[in-house]
C-alpha positions in Angstrom: -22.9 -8.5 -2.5 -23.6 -11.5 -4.2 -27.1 -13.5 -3.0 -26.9 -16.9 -1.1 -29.5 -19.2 -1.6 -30.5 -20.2 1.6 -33.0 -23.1 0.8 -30.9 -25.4 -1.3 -27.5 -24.7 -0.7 -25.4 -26.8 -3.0 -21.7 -26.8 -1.2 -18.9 -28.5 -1.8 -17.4 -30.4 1.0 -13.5 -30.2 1.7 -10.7 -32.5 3.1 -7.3 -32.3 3.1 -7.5 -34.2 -0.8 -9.5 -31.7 -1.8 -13.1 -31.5 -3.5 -14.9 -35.2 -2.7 -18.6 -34.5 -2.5 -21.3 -32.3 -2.8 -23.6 -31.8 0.2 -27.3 -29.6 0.5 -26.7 -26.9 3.4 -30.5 -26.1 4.3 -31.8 -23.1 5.7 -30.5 -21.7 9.2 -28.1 -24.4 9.3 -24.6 -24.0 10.5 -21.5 -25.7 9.5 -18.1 -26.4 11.8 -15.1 -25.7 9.7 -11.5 -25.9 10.7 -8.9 -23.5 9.4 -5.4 -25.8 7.3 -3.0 -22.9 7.4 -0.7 -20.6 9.6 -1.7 -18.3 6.7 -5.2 -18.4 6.5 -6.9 -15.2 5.1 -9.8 -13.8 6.5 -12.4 -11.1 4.1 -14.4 -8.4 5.6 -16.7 -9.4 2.2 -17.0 -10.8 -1.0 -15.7 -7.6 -3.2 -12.1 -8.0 -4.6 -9.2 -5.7 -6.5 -6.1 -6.9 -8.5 -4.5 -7.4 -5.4 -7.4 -9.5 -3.5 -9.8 -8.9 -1.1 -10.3 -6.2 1.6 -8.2 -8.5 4.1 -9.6 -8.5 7.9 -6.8 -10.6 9.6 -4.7 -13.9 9.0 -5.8 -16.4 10.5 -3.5 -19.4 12.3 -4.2 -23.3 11.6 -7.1 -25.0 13.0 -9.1 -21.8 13.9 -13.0 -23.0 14.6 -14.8 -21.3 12.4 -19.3 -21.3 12.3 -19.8 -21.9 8.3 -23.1 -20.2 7.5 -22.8 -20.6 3.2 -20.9 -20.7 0.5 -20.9 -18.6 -3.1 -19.8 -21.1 -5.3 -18.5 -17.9 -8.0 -16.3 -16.8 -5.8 -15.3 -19.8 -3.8 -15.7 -18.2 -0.6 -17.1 -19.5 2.3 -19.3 -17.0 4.6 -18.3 -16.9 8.3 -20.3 -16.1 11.5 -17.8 -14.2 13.6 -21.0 -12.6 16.0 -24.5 -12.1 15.8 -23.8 -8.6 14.1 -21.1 -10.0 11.8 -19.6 -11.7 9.1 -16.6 -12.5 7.1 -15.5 -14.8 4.2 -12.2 -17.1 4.1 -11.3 -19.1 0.7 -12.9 -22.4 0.6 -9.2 -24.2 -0.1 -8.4 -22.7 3.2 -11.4 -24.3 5.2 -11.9 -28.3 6.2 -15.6 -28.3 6.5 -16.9 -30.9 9.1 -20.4 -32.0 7.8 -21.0 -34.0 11.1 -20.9 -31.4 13.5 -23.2 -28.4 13.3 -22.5 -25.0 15.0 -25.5 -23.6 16.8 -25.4 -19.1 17.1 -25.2 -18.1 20.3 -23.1 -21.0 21.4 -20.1 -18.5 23.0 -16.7 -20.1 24.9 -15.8 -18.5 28.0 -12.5 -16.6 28.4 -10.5 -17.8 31.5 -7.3 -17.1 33.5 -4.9 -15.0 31.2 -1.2 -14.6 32.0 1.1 -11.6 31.2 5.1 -12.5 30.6 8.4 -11.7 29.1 11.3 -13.6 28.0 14.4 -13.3 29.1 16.0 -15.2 25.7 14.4 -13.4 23.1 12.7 -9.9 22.3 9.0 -10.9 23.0 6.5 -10.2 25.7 3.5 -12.4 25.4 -0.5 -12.0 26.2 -1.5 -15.7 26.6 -5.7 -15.7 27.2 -6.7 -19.6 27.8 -9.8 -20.4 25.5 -11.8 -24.0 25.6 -11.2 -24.0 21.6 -9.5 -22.4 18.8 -11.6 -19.2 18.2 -11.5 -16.5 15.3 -9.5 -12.9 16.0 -8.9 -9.6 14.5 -6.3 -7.0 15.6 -5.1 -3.4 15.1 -1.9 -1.7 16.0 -1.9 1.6 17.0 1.2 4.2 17.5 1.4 7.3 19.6 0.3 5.8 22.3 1.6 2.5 21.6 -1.3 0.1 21.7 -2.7 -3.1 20.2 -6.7 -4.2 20.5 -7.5 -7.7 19.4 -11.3 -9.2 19.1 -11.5 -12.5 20.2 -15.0 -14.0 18.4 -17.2 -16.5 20.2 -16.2 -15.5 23.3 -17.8 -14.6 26.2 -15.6 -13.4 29.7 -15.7 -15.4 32.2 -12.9 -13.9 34.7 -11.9 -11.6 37.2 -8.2 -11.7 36.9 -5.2 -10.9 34.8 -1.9 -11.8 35.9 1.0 -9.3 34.9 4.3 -10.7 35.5 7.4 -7.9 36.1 9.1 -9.9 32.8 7.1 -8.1 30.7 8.8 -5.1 29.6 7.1 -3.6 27.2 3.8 -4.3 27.9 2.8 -1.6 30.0 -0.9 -3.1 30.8 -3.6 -5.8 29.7 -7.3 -5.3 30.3 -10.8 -6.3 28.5 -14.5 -5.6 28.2 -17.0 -7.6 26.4 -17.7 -5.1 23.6 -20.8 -6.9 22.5 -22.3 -10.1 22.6 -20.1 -13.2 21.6 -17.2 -10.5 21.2 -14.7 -9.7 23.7 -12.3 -6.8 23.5 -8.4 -7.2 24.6 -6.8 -4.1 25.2 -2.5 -4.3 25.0 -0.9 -0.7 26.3 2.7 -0.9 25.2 5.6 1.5 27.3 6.7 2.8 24.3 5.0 5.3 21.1 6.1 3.4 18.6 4.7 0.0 18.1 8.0 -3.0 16.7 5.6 -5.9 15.7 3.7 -8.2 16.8 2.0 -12.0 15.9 -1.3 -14.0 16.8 -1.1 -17.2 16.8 -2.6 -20.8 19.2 -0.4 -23.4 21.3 -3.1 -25.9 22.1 -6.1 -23.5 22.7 -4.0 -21.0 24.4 -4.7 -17.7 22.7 -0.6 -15.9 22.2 -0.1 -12.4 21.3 3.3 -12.1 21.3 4.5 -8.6 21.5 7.6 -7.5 20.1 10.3 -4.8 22.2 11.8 -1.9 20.2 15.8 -2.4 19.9 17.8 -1.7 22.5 19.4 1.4 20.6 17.4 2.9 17.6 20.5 3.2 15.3 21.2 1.5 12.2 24.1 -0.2 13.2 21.7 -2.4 15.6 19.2 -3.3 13.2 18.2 -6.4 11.0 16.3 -4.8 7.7 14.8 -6.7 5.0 14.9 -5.5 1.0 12.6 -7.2 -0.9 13.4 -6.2 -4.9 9.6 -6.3 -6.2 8.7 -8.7 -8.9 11.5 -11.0 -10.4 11.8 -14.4 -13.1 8.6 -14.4 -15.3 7.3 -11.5 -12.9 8.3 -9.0 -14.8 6.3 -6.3 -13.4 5.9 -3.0 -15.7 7.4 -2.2 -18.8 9.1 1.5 -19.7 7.1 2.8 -22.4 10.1 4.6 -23.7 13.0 2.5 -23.0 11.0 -1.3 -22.6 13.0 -1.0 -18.8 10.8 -4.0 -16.4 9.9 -3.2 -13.2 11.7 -6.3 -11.7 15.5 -4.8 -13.5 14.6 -1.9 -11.5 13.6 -2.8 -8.4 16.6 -4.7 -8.0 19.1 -2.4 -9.1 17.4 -0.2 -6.3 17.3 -3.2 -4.1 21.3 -4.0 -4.1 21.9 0.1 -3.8 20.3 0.2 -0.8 21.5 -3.0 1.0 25.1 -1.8 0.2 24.1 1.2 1.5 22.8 0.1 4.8 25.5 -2.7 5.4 27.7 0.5 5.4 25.8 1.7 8.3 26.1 -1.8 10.1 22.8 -3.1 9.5 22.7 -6.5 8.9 20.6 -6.8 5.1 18.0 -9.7 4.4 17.5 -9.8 0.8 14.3 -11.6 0.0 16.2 -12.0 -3.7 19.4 -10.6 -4.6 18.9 -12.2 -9.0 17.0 -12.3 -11.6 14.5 -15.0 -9.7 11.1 -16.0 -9.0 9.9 -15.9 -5.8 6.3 -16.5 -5.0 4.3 -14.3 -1.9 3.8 -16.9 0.3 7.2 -17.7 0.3 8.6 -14.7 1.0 6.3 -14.0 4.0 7.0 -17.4 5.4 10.7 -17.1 5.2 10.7 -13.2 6.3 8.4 -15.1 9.4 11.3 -17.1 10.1 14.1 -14.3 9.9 11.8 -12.0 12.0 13.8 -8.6 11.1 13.4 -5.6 12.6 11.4 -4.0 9.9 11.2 -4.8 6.4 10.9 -2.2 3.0 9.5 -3.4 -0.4 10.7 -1.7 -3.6 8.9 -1.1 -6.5 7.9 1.4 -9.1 4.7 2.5 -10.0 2.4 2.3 -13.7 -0.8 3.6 -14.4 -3.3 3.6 -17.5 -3.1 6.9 -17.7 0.3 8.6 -19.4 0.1 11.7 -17.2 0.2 10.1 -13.9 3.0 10.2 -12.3 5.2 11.2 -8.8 6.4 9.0 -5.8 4.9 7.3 -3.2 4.7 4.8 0.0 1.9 2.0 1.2 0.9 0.9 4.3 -1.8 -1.0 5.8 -1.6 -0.7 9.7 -2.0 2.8 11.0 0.7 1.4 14.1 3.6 1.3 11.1 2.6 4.7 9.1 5.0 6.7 10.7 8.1 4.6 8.4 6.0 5.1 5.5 5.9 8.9 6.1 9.4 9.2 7.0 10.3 7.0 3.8 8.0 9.7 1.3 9.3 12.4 2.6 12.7 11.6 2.2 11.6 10.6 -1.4 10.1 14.0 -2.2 13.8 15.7 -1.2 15.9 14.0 -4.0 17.2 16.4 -6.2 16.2 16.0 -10.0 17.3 18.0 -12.9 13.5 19.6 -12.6 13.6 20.2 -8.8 12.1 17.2 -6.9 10.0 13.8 -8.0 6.7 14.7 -8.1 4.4 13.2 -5.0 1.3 10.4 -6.2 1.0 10.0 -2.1 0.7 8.0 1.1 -1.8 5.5 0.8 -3.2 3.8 3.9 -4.5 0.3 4.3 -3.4 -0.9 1.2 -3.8 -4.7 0.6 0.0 -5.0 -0.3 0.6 -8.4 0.8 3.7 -7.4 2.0 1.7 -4.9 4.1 0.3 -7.2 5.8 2.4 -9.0 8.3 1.6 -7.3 11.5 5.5 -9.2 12.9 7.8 -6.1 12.1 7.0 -2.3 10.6 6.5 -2.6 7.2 6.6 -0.3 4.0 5.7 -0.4 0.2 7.8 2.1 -1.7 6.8 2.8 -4.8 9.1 4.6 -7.2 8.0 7.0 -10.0 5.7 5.8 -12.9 7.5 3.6 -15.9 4.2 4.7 -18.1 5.1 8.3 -17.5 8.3 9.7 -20.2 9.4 11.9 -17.7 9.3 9.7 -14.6 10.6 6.8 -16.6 13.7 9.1 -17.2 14.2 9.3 -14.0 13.8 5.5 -13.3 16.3 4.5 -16.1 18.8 6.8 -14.5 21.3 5.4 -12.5 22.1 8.6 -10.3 18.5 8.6 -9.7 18.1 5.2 -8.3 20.6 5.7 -6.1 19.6 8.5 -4.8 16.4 6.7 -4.2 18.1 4.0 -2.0 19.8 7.0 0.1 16.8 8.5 0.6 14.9 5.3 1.9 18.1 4.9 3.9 17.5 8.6 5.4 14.0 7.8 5.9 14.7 4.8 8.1 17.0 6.5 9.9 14.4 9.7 10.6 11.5 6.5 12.0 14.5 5.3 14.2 15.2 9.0 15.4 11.1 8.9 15.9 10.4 6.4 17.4 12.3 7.1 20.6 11.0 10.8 21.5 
C-alpha cells in the first residue's frame, strides 16, 4: 500500500468544474466529501488489475463520506467507513467540502424502519430512516436466500421493525450493531434463490429494494439480456490463426442465442445487435433502466500463454453462482470433433463490470481461447458457436428448474 503523508498533505479540492485549488490536509484532520453519481465506486484498497480495483460496493449520489487523505498517483481518495476500516473512491467521483470537517466517532443513529411490498411492480422494499446519507456494503447470499447490508456511521437507535403483509418475498428483517459505528441489516428472503436486488437514498431514507422471483420459472416468462462483448474500436482479441476479433465473435454468438431464446418466448434485450461501440457505463445504466430478469455476457477468452485454453463462466456475488454453474456445465457438454471443450473454470468474484450489478443474476461467459490453434478452431466454427448459444440456453433453463426446488 502506497504511504500517505500525514503532515503536509497536498490535496486537490473538487467541484462539480473539476480541479480549482490546491488545499494542505494536516495531520488527524478529516474532510466531508459528498458522492456525484448513482454509480459511484467504492475500493476495498489501493491495488488494481486490468479490469480495476477490488470493488467493495457502488455507491448512490450524495453519499457522506469522512475524507481521511488522498494519493495523488493514484487519484484515490482514502475513506473512513469505521474505526477498524477503510476504503478508497476515485477522486472525480468525490465533491470534497473543505468547510466542514468530519470528526471519528461522530455516528448517526438508525430510527423507525418499515418493511413493504408493491402491489404495481415486482419489488419489496427495506426502507431504514437515517439523519444523513451514509456509506453501505452488501452481499447476496443463495440457499437460504438472504442479503446482509452494513450501514457505516451508524449507531441503532430503535426497538422496532415494522413488517407489512405486502411484502412477499421478504421473509424477515432484523439487525445487530456488529461493531462500533457499524450496524448489521439482516434481509431473509422466502425463496433459495436470490432475483436481484438495488441500494439506493430518497431523501435520507436508506431503500433496499428487493426483487421477487417470476411468477413461473420458465423461459417463456422471462426478460433476458445478451450483451455481445466488445464492439466498434473494441475489438477485443485477435485469432492467432485466422486474425478472427473477439467482438465478430461474440456477436455472432450473441444473435444465435437471442434467436434462440425468442423461440422459447423470452423476450431478448440486446445491449448491441452491430458492429458498435458501446461504453460500460452505458450499458449498465440502460440495462438499470430495462431491469431484466437476469442478464448473460458473451465473450471469449485469450491468454499470453499458447497452451491455455478450455471454457469458462464469471461471477462476482456468491447469491448468482448457481447460473454461472449451470451455464459451465452446460458448456462442458457440447460435442466437439475431440470429445468436449476443455474446462479453464468457474471463477468467483471477478471484477467483470458486468458482474457487478447486484439488480438481476448475472453471468460472464467466456468462450474458448482465440490464442489457442485448437480452441480458435472451434471459435471460428459456426456449428460450434451455435452450439454454444444452445448450451447457455440449456443452462438457463437448468438455473430456472433450480431455483424453484
Amino acid at each position: 500500500m502506497k504511504a500517505f503523508n500525514w503532515l503536509s498533505l497536498s490535496v486537490f479540492v473538487l467541484t462539480h468544474t473539476g480541479l480549482v485549488a490546491q488545499t494542505p490536509v494536516l495531520r488527524d484532520t478529516l474532510l466531508t466529501g459528498y458522492t456525484r453519481t448513482a454509480l459511484t465506486p467504492l475500493y476495498y484498497g489501493q491495488g488494481t488489475d486490468r479490469l480495476g480495483g477490488a470493488r467493495m460496493e457502488t455507491l448512490d449520489s450524495g453519499v457522506v463520506l469522512r475524507l481521511t487523505g488522498l494519493d495523488t498517483v493514484s487519484r484515490l481518495w482514502r475513506v473512513r467507513l469505521s474505526p477498524t476500516l477503510s476504503a478508497f473512491v476515485p477522486t472525480d467521483q468525490i465533491i470534497a467540502d473543505t468547510l466542514t470537517a468530519s470528526q471519528p466517532g461522530s455516528a448517526r443513529f438508525i430510527n423507525n424502519w418499515t418493511v413493504s411490498g408493491d402491489s404495481t411492480r415486482p419489488f419489496d422494499y427495506v426502507a431504514v430512516r437515517l439523519p444523513t446519507r451514509l456509506p453501505y456494503r452488501s452481499q447476496v447470499h443463495n440457499d437460504p436466500g438472504r442479503l446482509i447490508v452494513d450501514v457505516f456511521g451508524a449507531t441503532a437507535n430503535t426497538n422496532w421493525i415494522t413488517q407489512l403483509s405486502s411484502a412477499t418475498e421478504v421473509k424477515r428483517v432484523w439487525f445487530e450493531q456488529l461493531a462500533d459505528e457499524t450496524v448489521r441489516i439482516y434481509i431473509d428472503l422466502k425463496h433459495r434463490q436470490p432475483w436481484g436486488y438495488a441500494i439506493y437514498y430518497q431523501r435520507n431514507t436508506l431503500l433496499i429494494r428487493v426483487r421477487r422471483p417470476p411468477g413461473r420459472a420458465r423461459l417463456r416468462d422471462l426478460v433476458i439480456a445478451v450483451d455481445a462483448g466488445h464492439g466498434g474500436s473494441n475489438t477485443g482479441a485477435r485469432g492467432q490463426q485466422t486474425g478472427k476479433l473477439e467482438k465478430e465473435m461474440t456477436l455472432d454468438v450473441a444473435l444465435r442465442l437471442q434467436r434462440l431464446l425468442e423461440r422459447a418466448g423470452s423476450r431478448v434485450l440486446m445491449t448491441r445487435a452491430t458492429d458498435t461501440l458501446l461504453g460500460p457505463t452505458a450499458r449498465i445504466l440502460a440495462m438499470r433502466r430495462a431491469q431484466p430478469n437476469l442478464l448473460v455476457s458473451i465473450h471469449f477468452n485469450s491468454a499470453g500463454n499458447a497452451g491455455v485454453r478450455g471454457v469458462s463462466t464469471y461471477y462476482k456475488h456468491p447469491g448468482f453462482r448457481p447460473l454461472s454453474q449451470h451455464i459451465l456445465h452446460e458448456l462442458l457438454q457440447i460435442r466437439t470433433n475431440d470429445g468436449h471443450p476443455n474446462e479453464f473454470g468457474n471463477v468467483g468474484h471477478f471484477n467483470f463490470f458486468f458482474n457487478a450489478p447486484t439488480d438481476y443474476p448475472n453471468v460472464l461467459v467466456e468462450g474458448p481461447f482465440l490464442s489457442n490453434p485448437a480452441d480458435e478452431a472451434l471459435i471460428t466454427d459456426r456449428r460450434f458457436r451455435h452450439r454454444m448459444a444452445k448450451a447457455i440456453r440449456r443452462g438457463i433453463r437448468q438455473f430456472l428448474a433450480d431455483s424453484v426446488r
